[in-house]
C-alpha positions as CSV (number, residue, x, y, z in Angstrom):
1,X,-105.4,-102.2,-157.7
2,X,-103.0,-102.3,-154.8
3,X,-99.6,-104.4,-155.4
4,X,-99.2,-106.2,-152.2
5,X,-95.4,-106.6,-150.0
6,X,-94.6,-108.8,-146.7
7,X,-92.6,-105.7,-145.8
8,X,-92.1,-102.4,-147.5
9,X,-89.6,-99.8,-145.8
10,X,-89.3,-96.3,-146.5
11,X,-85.9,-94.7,-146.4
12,X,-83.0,-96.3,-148.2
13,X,-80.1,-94.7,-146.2
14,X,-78.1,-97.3,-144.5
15,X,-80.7,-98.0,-141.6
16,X,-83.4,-98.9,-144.7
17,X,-80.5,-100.7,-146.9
18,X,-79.7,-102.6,-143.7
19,X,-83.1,-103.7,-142.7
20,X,-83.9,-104.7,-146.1
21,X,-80.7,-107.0,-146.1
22,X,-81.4,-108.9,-143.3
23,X,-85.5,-109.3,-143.9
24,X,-84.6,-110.5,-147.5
25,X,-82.8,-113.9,-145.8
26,X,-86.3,-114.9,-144.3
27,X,-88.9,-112.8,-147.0
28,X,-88.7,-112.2,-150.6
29,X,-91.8,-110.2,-150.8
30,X,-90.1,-106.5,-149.8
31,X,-90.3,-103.4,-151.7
32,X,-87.7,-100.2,-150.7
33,X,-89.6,-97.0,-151.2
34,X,-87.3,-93.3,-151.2
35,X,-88.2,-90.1,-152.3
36,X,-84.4,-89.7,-154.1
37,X,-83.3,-91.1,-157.2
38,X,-81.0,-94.2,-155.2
39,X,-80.0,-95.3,-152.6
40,X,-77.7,-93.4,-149.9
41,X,-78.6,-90.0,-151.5
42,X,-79.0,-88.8,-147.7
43,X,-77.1,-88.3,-144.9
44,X,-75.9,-91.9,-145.6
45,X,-74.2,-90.4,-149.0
46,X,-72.5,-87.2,-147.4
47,X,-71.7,-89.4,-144.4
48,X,-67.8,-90.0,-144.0
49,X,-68.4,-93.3,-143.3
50,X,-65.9,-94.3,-140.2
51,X,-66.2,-97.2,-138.1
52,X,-64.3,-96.4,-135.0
53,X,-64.3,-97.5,-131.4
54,X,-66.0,-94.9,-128.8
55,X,-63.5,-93.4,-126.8
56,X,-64.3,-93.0,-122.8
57,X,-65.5,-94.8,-119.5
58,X,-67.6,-97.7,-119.5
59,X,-71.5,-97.0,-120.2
60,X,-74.2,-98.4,-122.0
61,X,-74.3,-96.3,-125.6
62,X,-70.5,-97.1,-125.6
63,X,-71.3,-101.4,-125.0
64,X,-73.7,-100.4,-128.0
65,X,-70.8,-99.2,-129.8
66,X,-68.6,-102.0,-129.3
67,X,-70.9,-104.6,-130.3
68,X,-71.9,-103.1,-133.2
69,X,-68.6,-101.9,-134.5
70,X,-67.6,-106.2,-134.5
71,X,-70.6,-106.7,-136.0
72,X,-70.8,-104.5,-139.0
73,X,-67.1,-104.1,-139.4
74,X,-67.5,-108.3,-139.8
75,X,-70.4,-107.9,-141.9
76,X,-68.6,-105.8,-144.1
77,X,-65.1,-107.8,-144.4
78,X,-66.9,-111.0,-145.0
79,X,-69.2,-110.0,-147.6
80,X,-67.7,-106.6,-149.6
81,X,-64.3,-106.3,-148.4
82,X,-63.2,-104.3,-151.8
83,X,-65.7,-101.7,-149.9
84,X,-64.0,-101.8,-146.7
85,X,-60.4,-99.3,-146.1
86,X,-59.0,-101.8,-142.7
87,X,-56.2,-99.5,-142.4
88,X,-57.0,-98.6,-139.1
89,X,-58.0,-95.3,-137.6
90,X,-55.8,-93.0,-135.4
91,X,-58.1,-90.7,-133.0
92,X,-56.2,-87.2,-132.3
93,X,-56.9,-85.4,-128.6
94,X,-58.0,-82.1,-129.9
95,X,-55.9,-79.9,-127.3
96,X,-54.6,-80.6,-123.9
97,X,-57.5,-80.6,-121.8
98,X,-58.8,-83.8,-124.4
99,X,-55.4,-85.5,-124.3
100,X,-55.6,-85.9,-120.4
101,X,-59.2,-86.8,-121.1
102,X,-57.6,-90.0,-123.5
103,X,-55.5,-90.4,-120.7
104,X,-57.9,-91.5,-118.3
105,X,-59.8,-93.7,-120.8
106,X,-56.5,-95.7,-121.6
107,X,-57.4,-98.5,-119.1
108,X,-61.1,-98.6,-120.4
109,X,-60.6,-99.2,-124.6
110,X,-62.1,-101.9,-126.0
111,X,-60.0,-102.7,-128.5
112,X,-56.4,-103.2,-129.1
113,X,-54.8,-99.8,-129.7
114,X,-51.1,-98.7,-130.0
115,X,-50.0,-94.7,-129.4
116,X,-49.0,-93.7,-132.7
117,X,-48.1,-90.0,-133.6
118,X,-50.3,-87.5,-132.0
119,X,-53.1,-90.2,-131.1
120,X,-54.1,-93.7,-130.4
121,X,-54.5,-95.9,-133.2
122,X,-57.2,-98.5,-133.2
123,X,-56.6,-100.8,-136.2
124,X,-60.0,-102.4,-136.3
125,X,-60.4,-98.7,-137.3
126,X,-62.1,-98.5,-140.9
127,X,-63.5,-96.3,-143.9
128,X,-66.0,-98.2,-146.4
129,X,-67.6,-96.6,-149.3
130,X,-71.3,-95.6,-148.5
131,X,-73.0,-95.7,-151.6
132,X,-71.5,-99.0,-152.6
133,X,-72.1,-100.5,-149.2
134,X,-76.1,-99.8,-149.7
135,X,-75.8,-101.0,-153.0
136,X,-74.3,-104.2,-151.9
137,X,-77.0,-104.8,-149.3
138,X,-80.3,-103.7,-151.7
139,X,-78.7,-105.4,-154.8
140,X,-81.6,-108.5,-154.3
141,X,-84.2,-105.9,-153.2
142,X,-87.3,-104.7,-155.5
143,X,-87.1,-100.7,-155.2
144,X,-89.2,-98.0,-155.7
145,X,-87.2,-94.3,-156.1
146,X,-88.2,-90.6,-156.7
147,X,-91.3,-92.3,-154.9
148,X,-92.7,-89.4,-152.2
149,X,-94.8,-91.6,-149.8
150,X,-97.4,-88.8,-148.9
151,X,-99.9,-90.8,-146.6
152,X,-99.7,-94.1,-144.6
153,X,-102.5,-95.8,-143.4
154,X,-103.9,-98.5,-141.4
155,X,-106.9,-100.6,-142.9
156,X,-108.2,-104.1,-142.7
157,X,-105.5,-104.9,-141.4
158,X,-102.9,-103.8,-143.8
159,X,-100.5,-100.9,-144.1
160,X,-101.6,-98.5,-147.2
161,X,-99.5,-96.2,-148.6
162,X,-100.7,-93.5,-150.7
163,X,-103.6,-95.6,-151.3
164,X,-101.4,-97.8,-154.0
165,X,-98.8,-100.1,-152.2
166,X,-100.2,-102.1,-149.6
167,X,-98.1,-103.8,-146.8
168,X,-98.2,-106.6,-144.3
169,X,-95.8,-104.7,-141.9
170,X,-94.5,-101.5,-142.4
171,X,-90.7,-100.0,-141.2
172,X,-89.6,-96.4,-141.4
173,X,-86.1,-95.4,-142.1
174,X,-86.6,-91.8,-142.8
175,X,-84.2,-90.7,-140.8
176,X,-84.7,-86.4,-140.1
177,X,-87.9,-86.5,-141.8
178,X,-90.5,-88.3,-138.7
179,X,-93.4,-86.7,-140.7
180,X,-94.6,-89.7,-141.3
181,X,-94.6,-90.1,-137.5
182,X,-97.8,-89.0,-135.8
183,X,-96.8,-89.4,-132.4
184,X,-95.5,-86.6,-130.0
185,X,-93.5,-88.7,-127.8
186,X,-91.1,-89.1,-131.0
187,X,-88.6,-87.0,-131.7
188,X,-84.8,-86.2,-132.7
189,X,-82.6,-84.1,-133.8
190,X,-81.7,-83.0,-137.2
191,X,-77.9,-82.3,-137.7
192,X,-76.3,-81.4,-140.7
193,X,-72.9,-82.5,-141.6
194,X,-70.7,-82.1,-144.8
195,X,-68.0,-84.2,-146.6
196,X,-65.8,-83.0,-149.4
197,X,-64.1,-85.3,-151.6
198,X,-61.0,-83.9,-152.6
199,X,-57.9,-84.7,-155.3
200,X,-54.5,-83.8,-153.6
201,X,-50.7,-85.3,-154.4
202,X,-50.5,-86.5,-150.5
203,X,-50.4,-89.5,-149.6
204,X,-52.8,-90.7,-146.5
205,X,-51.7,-93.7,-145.1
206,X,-54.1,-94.0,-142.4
207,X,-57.8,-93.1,-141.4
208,X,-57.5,-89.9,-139.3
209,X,-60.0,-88.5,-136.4
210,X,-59.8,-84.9,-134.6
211,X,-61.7,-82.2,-135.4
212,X,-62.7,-83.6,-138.6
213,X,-62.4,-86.9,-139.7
214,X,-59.9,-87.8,-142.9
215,X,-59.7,-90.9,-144.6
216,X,-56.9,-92.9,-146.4
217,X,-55.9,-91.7,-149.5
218,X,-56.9,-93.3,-152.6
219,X,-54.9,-93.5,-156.2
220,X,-56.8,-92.2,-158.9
221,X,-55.3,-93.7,-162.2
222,X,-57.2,-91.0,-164.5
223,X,-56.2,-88.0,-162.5
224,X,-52.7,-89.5,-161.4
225,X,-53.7,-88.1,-157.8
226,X,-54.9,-88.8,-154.3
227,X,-58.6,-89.0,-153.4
228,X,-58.9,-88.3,-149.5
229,X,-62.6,-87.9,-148.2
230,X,-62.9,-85.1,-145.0
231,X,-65.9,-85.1,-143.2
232,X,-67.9,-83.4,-140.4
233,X,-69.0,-80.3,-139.7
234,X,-72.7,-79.6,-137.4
235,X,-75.2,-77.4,-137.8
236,X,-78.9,-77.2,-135.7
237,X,-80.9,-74.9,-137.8
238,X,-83.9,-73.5,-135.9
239,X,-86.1,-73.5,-138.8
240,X,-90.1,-74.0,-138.3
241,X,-90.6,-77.0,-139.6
242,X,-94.6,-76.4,-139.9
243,X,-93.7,-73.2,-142.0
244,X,-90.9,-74.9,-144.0
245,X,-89.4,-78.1,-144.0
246,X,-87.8,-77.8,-147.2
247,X,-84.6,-79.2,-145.8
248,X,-85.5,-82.4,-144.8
249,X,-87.9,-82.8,-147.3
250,X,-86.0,-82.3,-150.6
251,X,-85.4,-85.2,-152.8
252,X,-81.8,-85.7,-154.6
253,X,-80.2,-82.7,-152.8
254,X,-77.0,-83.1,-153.5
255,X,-77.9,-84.3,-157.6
256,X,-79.3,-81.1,-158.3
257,X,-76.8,-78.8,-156.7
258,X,-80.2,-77.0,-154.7
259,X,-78.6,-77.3,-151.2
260,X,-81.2,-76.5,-148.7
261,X,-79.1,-74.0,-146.7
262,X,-77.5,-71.2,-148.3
263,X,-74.3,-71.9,-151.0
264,X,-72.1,-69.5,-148.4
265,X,-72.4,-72.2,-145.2
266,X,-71.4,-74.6,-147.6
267,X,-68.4,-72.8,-148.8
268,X,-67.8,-72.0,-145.5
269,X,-67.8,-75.7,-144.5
270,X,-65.9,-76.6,-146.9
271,X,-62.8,-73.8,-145.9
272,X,-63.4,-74.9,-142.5
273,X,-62.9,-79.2,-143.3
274,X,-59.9,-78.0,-145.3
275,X,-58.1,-76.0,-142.5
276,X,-59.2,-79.2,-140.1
277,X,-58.1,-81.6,-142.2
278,X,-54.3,-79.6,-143.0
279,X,-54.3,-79.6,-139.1
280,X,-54.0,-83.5,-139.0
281,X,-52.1,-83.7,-142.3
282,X,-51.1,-81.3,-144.7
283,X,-52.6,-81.8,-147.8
284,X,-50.6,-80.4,-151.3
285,X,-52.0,-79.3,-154.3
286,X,-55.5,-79.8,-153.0
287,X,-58.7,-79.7,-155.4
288,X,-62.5,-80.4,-153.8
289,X,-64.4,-82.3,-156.3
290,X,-67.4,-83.4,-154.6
291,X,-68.9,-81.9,-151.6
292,X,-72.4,-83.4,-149.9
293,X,-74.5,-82.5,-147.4
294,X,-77.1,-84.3,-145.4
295,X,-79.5,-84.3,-142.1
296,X,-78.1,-86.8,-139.5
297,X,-81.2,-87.6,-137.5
298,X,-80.0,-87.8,-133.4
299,X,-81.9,-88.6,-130.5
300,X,-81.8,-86.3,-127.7
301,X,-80.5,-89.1,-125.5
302,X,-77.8,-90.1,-128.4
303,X,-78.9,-93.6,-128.7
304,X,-81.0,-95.0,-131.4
305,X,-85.0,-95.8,-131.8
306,X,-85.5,-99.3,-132.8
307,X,-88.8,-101.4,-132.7
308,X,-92.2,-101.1,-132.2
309,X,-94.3,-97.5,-131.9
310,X,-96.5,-97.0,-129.0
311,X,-100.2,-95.8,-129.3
312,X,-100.0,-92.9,-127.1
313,X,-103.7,-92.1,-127.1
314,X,-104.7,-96.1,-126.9
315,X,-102.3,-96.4,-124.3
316,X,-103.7,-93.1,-122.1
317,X,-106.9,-94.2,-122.9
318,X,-106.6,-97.3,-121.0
319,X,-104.3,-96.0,-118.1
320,X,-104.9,-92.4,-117.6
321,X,-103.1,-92.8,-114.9
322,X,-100.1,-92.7,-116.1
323,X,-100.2,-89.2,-116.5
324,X,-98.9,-88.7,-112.9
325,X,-95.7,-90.4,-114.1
326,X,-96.4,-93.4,-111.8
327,X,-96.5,-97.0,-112.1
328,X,-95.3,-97.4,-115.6
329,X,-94.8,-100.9,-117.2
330,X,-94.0,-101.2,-120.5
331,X,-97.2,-104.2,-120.4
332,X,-99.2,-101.4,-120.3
333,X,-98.7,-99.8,-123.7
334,X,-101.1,-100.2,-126.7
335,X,-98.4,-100.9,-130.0
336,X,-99.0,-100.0,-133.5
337,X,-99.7,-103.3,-135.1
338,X,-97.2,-104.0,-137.8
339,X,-95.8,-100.6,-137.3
340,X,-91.7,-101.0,-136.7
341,X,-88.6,-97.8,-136.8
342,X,-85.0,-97.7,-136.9
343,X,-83.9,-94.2,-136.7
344,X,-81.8,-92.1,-134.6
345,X,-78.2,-93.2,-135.9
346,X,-76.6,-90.3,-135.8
347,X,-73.0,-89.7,-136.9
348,X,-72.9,-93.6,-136.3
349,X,-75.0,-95.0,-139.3
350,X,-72.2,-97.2,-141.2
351,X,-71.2,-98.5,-137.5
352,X,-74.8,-99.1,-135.9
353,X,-77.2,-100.0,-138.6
354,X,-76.0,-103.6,-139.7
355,X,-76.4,-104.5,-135.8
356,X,-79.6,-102.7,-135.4
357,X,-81.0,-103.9,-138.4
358,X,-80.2,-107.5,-137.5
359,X,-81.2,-107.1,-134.2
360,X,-84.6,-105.5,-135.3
361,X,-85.7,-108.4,-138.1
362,X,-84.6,-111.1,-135.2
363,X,-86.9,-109.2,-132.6
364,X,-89.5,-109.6,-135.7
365,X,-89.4,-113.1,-136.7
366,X,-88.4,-114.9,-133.2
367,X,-90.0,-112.6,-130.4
368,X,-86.3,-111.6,-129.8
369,X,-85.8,-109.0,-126.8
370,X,-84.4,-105.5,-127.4
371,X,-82.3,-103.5,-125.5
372,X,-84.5,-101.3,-123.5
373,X,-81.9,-98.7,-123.9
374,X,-82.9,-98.6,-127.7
375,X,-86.7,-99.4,-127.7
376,X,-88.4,-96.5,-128.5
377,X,-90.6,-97.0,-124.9
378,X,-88.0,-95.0,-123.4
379,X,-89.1,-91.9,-125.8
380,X,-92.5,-92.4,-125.0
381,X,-92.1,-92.9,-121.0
382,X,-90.5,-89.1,-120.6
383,X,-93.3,-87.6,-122.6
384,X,-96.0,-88.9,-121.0
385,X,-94.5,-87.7,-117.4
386,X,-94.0,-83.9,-119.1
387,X,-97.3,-84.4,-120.7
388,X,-99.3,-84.2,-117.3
C-alpha cells in the first residue's frame, strides 16, 4: 500500500529544507526524503555558510545575487535571528593585481560598504549556523532519513518512488548526485569544499573573506575558548562516475569518519585553511575539532537550475528540427509533468536557496514567471545544438 504526499522532495540540504519551507505555507501534505541520517549532512553541513555581496561589474548572476542576499539574509533575521552572525563581512583583495580589480568595482557595489583594514567591509555581511538553519525551516515538515530513493517513476499520473511513496508532484534537491536525472542535457559540476571548526584563544570580531573564508569568533563557556569556523577549499575529482560514484553517493559521510577521498587531502586541507586563515588573522593556541567535507553541485554556467525538466526525446520527437540549432522557442518543449529541480547552488546555497525556493513554489501555485537565466531550458537549448 502506497502512502500518498501533495509534494515529496528528495534532498534535505538547504535547497530541499528551503523548498519544503515555503510549500508547507500553502500544503501540509509533504514528506522530505534523504539518504543521511538529518538534515544538512551534505554540502549544506560542511558549507561555511556566508552571505556576502558579489563583488564586480554589473551582470545578471550578480542581480541574482543581490536579490537573493536581501531576501534570505531577511528571511533569516526575521524568523531565526539567534542563527544569524550580522557582524558584517570584510572581503580581502588576495594580492595586487585583485586589489586594483576591487578598485574598479568600487562604483558598482550594491551595498553600503566602508574600507576597513585590508578590505571593504559590507555589513549586511553575515554567517548563520547551517544545520540549525535547516532545522528551523523542516521543523513542521514530516521526514523520511537514511531513506535511499533507488527508482522514481511516473504512473497514472503520479510520481512513485521505490514503488512505496507515491507523489502528486515531485522536486529534486540532490544536489551532486543527478542520478535520479535521466536527461543528458543536465549537468553540473561536483566541487568539493572543506570547513574546520576550530577552538583558538583569538578573538574574531568580524566575518573575514580572502582566500578562505573565516567567521566571527564564538565563546565557548565549557572550553573557556573561541570557536571560529574556516572554510573553502576546491577540488574537481575526475573520477568515472559509471565505475564509481561512491563520493556522491555515500550517506552520513562526515558521521562515520569514511570520507570519500583519501584521509591525506583532508589533512592537507585542513593545513592549507589553517595557513589561509593565519593569513587574514592569526589565530593562537589553535585546536581543529570538527572538519566536514561535501560536494557543492555547480553549473557550468555558475547559475542555478530551477523549475520544470524538459522531455528531450518528446520534445525532438515533435521538432526534429531543432537539431540544426534553429528556430528554438521554449513553446516548443514537451515538460515532465509534475516533475520540478532546484539545484546548482554552488558555494552560494545559504545566500540563494530561500530566494529560489520561494521563487520556485510561487512559479508552482500562481503560474509565476522564472528568470530564464535560471530555468533549466537554457541547459537543455545548448545540448540539443551540440547534439546534432
Amino acid at each position: 500500500m502506497y502512502k500518498e504526499y501533495d509534494y515529496v522532495i528528495i534532498g534535505a540540504g538547504i535547497a530541499g529544507s528551503s523548498t519544503s519551507y515555503f510549500l508547507s505555507k500553502h500544503f501540509s501534505s509533504i514528506l522530505l526524503i534523504d539518504r543521511n541520517c538529518d538534515v544538512a549532512q551534505g554540502a549544506s553541513g560542511a558549507a561555511g555558510a556566508f552571505l556576502s555581496p558579489l563583488l564586480g561589474k554589473p551582470n545578471k548572476f550578480k542581480d541574482l545575487v543581490t536579490s537573493a542576499l536581501k531576501f534570505s539574509s531577511k528571511l533569516y533575521k526575521e524568523n531565526i535571528p539567534e542563527e544569524i552572525n550580522n557582524c558584517g563581512v570584510v572581503r580581502i583583495p588576495k594580492n595586487n593585481e585583485d586589489l586594483k580589480k576591487f578598485k574598479t568595482y568600487e562604483e558598482y557595489m550594491d551595498f553600503p560598504y566602508e574600507k576597513y583594514e585590508d578590505g571593504y567591509l559590507f555589513k549586511i555581511g553575515s554567517q548563520v549556523n547551517s544545520y540549525n538553519i535547516c532545522n528551523f525551516l523542516t521543523k513542521n515538515i514530516e521526514k523520511k532519513f537514511n531513506y535511499e530513493v533507488n527508482k522514481i517513476e511516473k504512473k497514472d499520473g503520479f510520481w512513485l518512488i521505490n514503488d512505496e511513496i507515491k507523489a502528486i508532484n515531485l522536486i529534486l534537491t540532490t544536489g551532486a548526485d543527478i542520478s535520479l536525472i535521466e536527461e543528458k542535457y543536465f549537468s553540473l559540476r561536483a566541487v568539493w569544499g572543506q570547513k574546520i571548526d576550530v577552538y583558538t584563544n583569538s578573538n574574531i570580531n568580524r566575518n573575514y573573506h580572502k582566500e578562505c573564508s573565516l567567521s566571527a569568533s564564538k565563546f565557548d563557556d565549557i572550553k573557556k575558548k573561541n570557536i571560529v569556523s574556516i572554510g573553502a577549499t576546491h577540488h574537481r575529482f575526475n573520477c568515472d562516475l559509471k565505475v564509481c560514484n561512491h563520493c556522491i553517493k555515500s550517506a552520513n559521510i562526515n558521521k562515520i569518519f569514511s570520507h570519500s577521498y583519501s584521509q591525506s587531502t583532508v589533512n592537507k586541507d585542513t593545513e592549507k585553511l589553517l595557513k589561509l586563515a593565519n593569513d587574514i588573522k592569526h589565530l593562537d593556541d589553535v585546536e581543529v575539532f570538527d572538519i566536514k567535507i561535501g560536494a557543492r553541485a555547480s553549473s557550468v554556467d555558475y547559475f542555478p537550475m530551477v523549475g520544470k525538466l524538459i522531455d528531450s526525446k518528446k520534445t525532438i520527437e515533435k521538432y526534429p528540427h531543432l537539431k540544426n540549432g534553429s528556430f528554438i522557442k521554449d513553446d516548443m518543449f514537451s515538460m515532465i509533468d509534475n516533475l520540478y529541480v532546484l539545484n546548482g547552488v554552488g558555494g552560494r546555497g545559504f545566500v540563494l536557496s530561500p530566494y529560489l525556493a520561494y521563487n520556485l513554489v510561487e512559479s508552482i501555485l500562481k503560474n509565476n514567471f522564472l528568470e530564464e537565466s535560471i530555468k533549466v531550458n537554457r541547459l537543455f537549448k545548448r545540448w540539443v545544438k551540440r547534439s546534432s
